[in-house]
C-alpha positions as CSV (number, residue, x, y, z in Angstrom):
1,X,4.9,99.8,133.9
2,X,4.9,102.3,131.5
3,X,7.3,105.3,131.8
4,X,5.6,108.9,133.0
5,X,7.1,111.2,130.1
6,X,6.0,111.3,126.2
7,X,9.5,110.8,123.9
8,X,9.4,111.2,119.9
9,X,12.2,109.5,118.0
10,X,13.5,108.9,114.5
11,X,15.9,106.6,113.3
12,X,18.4,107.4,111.0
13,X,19.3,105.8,108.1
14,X,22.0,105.4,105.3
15,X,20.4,105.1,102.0
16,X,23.9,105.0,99.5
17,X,21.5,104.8,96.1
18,X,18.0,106.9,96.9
19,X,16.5,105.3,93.7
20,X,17.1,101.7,95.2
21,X,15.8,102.6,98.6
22,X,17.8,100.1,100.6
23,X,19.2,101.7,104.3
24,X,21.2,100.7,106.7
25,X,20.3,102.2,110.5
26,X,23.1,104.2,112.0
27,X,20.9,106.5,114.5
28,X,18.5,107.6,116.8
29,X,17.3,110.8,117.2
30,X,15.1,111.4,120.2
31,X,13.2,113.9,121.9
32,X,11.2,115.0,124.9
33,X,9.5,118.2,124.9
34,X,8.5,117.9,128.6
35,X,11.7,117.6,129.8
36,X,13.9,119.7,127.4
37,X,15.7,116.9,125.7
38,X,16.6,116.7,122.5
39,X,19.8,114.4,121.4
40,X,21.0,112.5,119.1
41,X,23.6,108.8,118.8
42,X,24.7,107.6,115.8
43,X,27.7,105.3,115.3
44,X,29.7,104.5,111.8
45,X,31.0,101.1,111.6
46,X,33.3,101.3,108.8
47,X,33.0,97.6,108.1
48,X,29.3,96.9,108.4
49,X,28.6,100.3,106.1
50,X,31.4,99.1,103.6
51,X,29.5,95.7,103.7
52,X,26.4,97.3,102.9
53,X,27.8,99.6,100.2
54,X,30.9,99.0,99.2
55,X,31.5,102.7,98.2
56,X,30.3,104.1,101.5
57,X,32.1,107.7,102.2
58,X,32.7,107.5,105.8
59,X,34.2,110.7,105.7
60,X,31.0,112.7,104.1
61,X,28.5,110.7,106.1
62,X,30.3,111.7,109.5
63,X,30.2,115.6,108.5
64,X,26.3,115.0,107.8
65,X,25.7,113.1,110.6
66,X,27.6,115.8,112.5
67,X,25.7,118.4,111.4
68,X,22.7,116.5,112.6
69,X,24.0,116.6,115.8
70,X,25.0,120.2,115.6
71,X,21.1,121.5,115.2
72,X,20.2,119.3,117.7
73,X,22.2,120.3,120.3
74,X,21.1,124.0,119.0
75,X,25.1,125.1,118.2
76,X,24.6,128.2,115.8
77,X,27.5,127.6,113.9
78,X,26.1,124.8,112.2
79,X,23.0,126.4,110.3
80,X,20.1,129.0,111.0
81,X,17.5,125.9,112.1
82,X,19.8,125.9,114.7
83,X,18.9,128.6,116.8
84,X,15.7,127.7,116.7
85,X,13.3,126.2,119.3
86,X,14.2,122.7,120.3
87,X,10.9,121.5,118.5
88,X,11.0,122.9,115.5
89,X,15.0,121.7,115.8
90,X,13.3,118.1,115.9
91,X,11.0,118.2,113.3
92,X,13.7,119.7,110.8
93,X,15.9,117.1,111.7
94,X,13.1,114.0,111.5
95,X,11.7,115.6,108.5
96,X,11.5,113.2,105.0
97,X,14.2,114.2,102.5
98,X,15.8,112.8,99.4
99,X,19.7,112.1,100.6
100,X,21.5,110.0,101.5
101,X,20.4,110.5,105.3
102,X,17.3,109.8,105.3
103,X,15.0,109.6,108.5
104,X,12.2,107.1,109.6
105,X,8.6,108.5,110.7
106,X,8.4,109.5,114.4
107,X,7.3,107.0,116.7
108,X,6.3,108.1,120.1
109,X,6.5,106.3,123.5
110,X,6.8,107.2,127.5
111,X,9.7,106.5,129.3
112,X,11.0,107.8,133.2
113,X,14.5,108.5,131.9
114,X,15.4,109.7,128.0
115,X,19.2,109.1,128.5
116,X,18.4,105.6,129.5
117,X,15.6,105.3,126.3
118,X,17.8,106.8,124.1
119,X,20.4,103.8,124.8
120,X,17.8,101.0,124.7
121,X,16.3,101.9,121.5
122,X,20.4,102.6,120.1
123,X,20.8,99.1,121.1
124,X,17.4,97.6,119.9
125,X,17.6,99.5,116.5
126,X,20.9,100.3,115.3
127,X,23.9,98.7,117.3
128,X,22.4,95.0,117.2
């Protein structure tokens, strides 16, 4: 049976060289208007990402993906999008840019509880 609340998510991906447009999933960024949620999981395994790209800089990509998770838990200190409205927080964060984060379209879905979502699609998509 299908779940009773509409989610949007975006994956989030690695791409070391834009211009070759290879990526490596290391998130999930999901969010439910309905019930307020809007959070973020990501995980850097240092050997999988140094396998992928053998200069991968752990280091940089863990402040980036940190910021990411800054905005989206609406922490002021990390930019202005910040403060904004948990909506506009996620389509900042699930926007297309040009780095070497990059983010997959939004796909959306129904489930009864995010938190448990939000760990099945982690699973599904990036820690497999």
């Amino acid at each position: 049976m299908q779940g009773k609340h509409l989610f949007e998510y975006s994956i989030i991906r690695y791409v070391p060289k834009v211009e070759r447009g290879e990526a490596i999933n290391l998130g999930i960024i999901m969010f439910c208007k309905e019930l307020g949620y809007l959070k973020l999981k990501y995980k850097l395994d240092k050997v999988r990402l140094r396998a992928f790209h053998c200069d991968a800089d752990i280091d940089n990509l863990e402040m980036h993906l940190r910021s990411f998770e800054l905005v989206s838990i609406g922490d002021e200190t990390a930019f202005g999008i910040a403060s904004l409205e948990q909506t506009f927080r996620f389509r900042w964060l699930a926007s297309k840019r040009s780095t070497i984060l990059q983010t997959s379209e939004i796909h959306p879905g129904f489930c009864d509880d995010p938190d448990e979502m939000l760990a099945h699609l982690f699973k599904e998509l990036v820690d497999c």
